[in-house]
C-alpha positions as CSV (number, residue, x, y, z in Angstrom):
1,X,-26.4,18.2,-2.3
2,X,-24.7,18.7,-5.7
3,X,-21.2,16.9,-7.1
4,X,-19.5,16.6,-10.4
5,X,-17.4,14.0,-10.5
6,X,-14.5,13.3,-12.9
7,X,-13.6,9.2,-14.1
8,X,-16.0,6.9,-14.0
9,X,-14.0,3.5,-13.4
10,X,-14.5,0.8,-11.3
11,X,-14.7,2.9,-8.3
12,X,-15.5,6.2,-9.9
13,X,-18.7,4.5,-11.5
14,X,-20.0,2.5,-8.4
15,X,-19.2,5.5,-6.1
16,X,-21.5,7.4,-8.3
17,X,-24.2,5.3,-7.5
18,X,-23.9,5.5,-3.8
19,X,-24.1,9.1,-4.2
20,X,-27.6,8.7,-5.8
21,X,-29.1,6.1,-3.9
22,X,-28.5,8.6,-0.9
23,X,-30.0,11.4,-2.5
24,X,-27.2,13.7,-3.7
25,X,-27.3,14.9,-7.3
26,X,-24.4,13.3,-9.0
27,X,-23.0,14.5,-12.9
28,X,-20.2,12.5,-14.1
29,X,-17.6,13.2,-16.5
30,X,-14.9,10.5,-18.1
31,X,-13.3,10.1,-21.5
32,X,-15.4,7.1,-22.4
33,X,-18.5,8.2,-24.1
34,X,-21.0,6.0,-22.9
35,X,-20.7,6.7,-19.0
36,X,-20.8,10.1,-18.7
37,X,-23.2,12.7,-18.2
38,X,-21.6,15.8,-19.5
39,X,-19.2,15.5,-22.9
40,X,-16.7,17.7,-20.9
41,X,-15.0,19.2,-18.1
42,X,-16.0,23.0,-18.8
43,X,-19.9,21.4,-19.3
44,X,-19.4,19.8,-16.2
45,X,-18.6,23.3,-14.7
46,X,-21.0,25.1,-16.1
47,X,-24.0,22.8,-15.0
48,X,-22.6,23.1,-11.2
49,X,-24.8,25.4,-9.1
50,X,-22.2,27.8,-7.0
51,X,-20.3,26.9,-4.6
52,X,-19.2,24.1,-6.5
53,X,-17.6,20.8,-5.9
54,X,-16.0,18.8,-8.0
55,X,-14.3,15.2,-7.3
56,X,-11.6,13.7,-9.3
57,X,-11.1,9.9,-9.7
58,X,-8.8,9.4,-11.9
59,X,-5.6,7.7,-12.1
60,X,-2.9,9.2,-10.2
61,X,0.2,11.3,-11.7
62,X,-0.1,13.1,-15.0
63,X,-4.1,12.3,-15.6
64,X,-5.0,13.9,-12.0
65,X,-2.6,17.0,-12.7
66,X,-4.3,17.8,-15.8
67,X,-7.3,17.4,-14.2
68,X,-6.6,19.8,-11.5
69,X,-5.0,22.5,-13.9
70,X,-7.7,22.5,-16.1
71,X,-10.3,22.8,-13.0
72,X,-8.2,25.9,-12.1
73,X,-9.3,27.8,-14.9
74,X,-13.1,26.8,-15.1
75,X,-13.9,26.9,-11.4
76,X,-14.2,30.4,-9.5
77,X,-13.4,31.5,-5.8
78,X,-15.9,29.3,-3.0
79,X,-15.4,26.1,-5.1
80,X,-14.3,22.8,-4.1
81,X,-12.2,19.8,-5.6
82,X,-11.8,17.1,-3.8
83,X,-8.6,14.4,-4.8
84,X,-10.2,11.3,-4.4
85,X,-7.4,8.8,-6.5
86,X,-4.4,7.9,-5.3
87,X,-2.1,10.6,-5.2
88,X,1.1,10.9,-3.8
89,X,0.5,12.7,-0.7
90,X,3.3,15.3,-1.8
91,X,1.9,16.0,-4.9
92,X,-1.4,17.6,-2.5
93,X,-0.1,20.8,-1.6
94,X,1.2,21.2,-5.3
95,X,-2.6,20.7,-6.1
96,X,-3.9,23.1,-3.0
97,X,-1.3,26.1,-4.1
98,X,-2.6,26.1,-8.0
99,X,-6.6,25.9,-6.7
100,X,-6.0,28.8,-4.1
101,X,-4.5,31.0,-6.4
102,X,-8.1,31.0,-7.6
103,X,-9.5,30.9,-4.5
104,X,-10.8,27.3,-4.6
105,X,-10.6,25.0,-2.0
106,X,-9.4,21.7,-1.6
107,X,-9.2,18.7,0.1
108,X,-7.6,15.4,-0.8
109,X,-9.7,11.9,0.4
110,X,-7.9,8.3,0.4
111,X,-10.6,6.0,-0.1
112,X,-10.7,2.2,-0.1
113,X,-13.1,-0.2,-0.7
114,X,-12.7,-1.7,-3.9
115,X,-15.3,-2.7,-6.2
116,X,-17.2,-3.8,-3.2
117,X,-17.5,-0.4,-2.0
118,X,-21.0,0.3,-4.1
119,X,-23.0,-2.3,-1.6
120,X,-20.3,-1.8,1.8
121,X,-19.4,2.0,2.0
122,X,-16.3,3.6,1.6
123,X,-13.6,3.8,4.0
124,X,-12.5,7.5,3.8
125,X,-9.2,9.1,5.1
126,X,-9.3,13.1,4.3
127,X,-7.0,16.1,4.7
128,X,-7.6,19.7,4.3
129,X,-9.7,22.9,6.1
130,X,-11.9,21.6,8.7
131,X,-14.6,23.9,7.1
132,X,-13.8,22.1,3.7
133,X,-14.5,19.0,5.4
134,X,-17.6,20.2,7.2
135,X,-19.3,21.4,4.1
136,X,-18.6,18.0,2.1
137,X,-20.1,16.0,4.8
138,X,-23.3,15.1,3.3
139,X,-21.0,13.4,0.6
140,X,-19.1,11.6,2.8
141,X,-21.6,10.2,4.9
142,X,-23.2,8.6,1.8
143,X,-20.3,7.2,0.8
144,X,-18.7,5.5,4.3
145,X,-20.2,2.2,5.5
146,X,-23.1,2.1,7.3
147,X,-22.5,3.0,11.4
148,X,-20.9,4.9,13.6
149,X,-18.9,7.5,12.1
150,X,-15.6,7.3,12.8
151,X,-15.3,3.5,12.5
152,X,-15.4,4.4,8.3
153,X,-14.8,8.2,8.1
154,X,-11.4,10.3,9.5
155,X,-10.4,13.8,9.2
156,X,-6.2,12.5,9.0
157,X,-5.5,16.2,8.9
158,X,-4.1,19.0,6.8
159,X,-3.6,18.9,3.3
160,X,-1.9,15.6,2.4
161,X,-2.8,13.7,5.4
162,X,-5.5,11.9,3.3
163,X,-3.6,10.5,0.8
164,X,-0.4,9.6,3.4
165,X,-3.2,8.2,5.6
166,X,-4.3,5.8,2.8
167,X,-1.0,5.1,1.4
168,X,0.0,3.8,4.5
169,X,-3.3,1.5,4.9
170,X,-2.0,0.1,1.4
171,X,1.5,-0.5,3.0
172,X,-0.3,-2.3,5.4
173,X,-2.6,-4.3,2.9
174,X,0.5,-5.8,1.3
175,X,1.9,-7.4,4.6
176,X,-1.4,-8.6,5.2
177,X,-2.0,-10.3,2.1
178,X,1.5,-11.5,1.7
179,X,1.1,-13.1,5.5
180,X,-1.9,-14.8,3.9
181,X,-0.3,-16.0,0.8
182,X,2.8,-17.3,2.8
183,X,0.2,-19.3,5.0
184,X,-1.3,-21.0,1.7
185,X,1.5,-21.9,0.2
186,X,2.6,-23.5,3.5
187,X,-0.4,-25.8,3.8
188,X,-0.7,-26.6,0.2
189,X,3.4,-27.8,0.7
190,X,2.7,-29.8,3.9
191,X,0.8,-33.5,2.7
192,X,-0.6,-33.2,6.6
193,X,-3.1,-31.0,6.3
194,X,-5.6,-32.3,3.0
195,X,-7.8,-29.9,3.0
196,X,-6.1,-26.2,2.7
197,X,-9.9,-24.3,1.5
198,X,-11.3,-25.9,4.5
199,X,-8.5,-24.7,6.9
200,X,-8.5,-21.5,6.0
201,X,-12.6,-21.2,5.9
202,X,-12.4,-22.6,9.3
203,X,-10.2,-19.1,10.4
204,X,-13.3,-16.8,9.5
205,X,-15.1,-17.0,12.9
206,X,-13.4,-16.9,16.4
207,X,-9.5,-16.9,15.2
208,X,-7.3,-13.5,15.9
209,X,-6.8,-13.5,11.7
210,X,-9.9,-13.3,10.6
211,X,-10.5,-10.3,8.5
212,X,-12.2,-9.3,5.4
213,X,-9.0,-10.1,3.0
214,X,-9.5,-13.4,4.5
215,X,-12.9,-13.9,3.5
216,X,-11.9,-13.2,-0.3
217,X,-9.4,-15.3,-0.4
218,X,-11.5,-18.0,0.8
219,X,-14.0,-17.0,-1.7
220,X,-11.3,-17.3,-4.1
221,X,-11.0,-21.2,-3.3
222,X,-14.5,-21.6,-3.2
223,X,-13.9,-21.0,-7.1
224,X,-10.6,-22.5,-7.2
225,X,-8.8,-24.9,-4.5
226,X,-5.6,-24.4,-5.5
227,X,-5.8,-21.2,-7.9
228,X,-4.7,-23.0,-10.8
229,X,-5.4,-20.1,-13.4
230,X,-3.9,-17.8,-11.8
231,X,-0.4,-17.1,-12.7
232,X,1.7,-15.6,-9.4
233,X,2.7,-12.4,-10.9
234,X,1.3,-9.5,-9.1
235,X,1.9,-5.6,-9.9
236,X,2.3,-2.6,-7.3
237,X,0.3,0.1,-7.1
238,X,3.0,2.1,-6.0
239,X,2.0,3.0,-2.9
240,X,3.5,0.1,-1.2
241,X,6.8,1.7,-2.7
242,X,5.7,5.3,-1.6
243,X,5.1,3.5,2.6
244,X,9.0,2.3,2.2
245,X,10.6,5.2,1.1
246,X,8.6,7.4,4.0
247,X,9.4,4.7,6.6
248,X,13.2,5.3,5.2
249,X,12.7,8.9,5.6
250,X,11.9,8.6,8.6
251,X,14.2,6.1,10.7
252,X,10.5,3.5,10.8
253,X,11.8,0.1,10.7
254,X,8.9,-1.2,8.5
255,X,10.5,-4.7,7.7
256,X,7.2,-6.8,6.9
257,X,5.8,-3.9,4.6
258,X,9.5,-4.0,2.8
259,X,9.4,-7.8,2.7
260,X,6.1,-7.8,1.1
261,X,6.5,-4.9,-1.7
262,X,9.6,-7.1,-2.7
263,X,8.3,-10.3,-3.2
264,X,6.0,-8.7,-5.4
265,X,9.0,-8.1,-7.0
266,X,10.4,-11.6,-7.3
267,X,6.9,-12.4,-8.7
268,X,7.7,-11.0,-11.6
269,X,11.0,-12.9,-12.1
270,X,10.3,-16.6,-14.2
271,X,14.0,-17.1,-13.4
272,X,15.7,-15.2,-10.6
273,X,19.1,-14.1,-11.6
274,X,19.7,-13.8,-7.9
275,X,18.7,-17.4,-7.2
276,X,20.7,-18.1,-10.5
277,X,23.9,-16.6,-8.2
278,X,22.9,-18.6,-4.7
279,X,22.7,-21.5,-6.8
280,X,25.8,-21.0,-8.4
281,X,27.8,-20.5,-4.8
282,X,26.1,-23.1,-2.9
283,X,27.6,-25.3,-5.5
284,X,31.0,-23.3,-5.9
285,X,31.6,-23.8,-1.6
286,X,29.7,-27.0,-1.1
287,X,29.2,-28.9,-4.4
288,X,25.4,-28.8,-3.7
289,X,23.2,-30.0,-6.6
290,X,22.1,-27.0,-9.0
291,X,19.2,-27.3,-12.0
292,X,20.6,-26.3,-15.6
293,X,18.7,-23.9,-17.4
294,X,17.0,-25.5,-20.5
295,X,18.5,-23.9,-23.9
296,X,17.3,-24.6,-27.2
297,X,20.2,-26.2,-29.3
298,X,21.1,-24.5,-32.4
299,X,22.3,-27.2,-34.3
């Protein structure tokens, strides 16, 4: 089994070694000099043996776009690219229209796994042609986690599917995490409880939470009790933003998922103008104590 495969990140990188270690003959192409295998996308082509398959893992938006139209015009008819990153789910049939007009095939693949994917496997939501699918098989099943099949691997659907598939999961992920965060900061508040690492280690085995996201964050502690050098800003991806406007779209009340993409949000805020207003009506209707801002003087 043959793949070219285009960024070579953090997962683009580790994936690659997967491949190998299972025995499929991987040639990688990225911007950066000193990862790469080929110096360019047409070399990248050209060293394919036909029917090609190439897979992109590269950021989502314009980067994956160019990508695709440029693989339009070096790939032929019977070739494959596969949309690994993650793409909006609507953008897929964009992608599918330009490649067919060649002829080539494609199929778009949500994957998670992180940076632990190299040593774990590869959780692997794809849509496009069942016989698409059937034929990258080989790939896929050296990249999902060891076991049964469909405990790591899904075929969502038709074009699109893959990526919706995953950027739900992410919608997920962030009321997961934030559930987890909500329950630190709770027993970090509360003098009762004096040892919040210990708590939370003590949730890995037997307990209905118990997950993998709990494990890091315990592994976290284990570095850091109280994450001290961590600041508590946190970016979006923008697939949490992508779940809420399709749960909008399409009457899903999804209130956790929404609560959790906006205090991401407020994380961003040193000083909340919003808070600044509750503040300033609590004391307007009830004389309740406020905190003034701290202004330098000038003069």
């Amino acid at each position: 089994m043959q793949l070219g495969l285009v960024g070579l990140g953090k997962m683009g990188a580790n994936m690659r070694d997967r491949l190998r270690a299972a025995g499929v003959e991987v040639l990688g192409f990225a911007r950066s000099a000193g990862a790469r295998d080929v110096d360019s996308l047409a070399e990248l082509v050209d060293r394919l043996s036909a029917p090609r398959t190439v897979w992109i893992m590269v950021p989502a938006g314009d980067p994956t776009r160019d990508t695709v139209t440029q693989l339009a015009g070096l790939l032929a008819a019977g070739d494959l690219v596969v949309d690994g990153g993650n793409s909006r789910y609507t953008e897929d049939q964009v992608h599918a229209e330009l490649l067919a007009g060649s002829g080539i095939g494609y199929l778009d693949c949500g994957v998670s796994g992180g940076v632990w994917g190299k040593d774990n496997g590869y959780g692997l939501m794809v849509g496009g042609a069942a016989e698409s699918v059937e034929r990258l098989m080989p790939v896929f099943d050296a990249l999902r986690p060891e076991g049964p099949r469909d405990e790591g691997f899904v075929h969502a659907g038709d074009v699109g599917a893959g990526h919706f598939a995953k950027m739900v999961h992410n919608g997920v992920e962030y009321g997961l995490m934030q559930a987890y965060a909500e329950g630190f900061e709770l027993l970090e508040a509360a003098d009762v409880v004096t040892d919040v690492p210990a708590v939370l280690k003590a949730w890995r085995r037997g307990t209905v939470v118990r997950s993998w996201l709990l494990d890091l964050l315990v592994a976290a502690l284990d570095n850091d009790a109280e994450l001290a050098h961590l600041r508590g800003w946190v970016e979006d991806s923008g697939e949490g933003r992508w779940t809420v406007e399709e749960a909008i779209n399409h009457s899903v009340p999804a209130p956790v998922i929404s609560a959790a993409l906006f205090a991401r949000f407020a994380s961003r805020q040193d000083d909340s103008p919003a808070m600044r207003a509750v503040a300033a009506l609590r004391q307007q209707f009830g004389g309740h104590a406020v905190q003034q801002a701290s202004h330098d003087s000038a003069g």
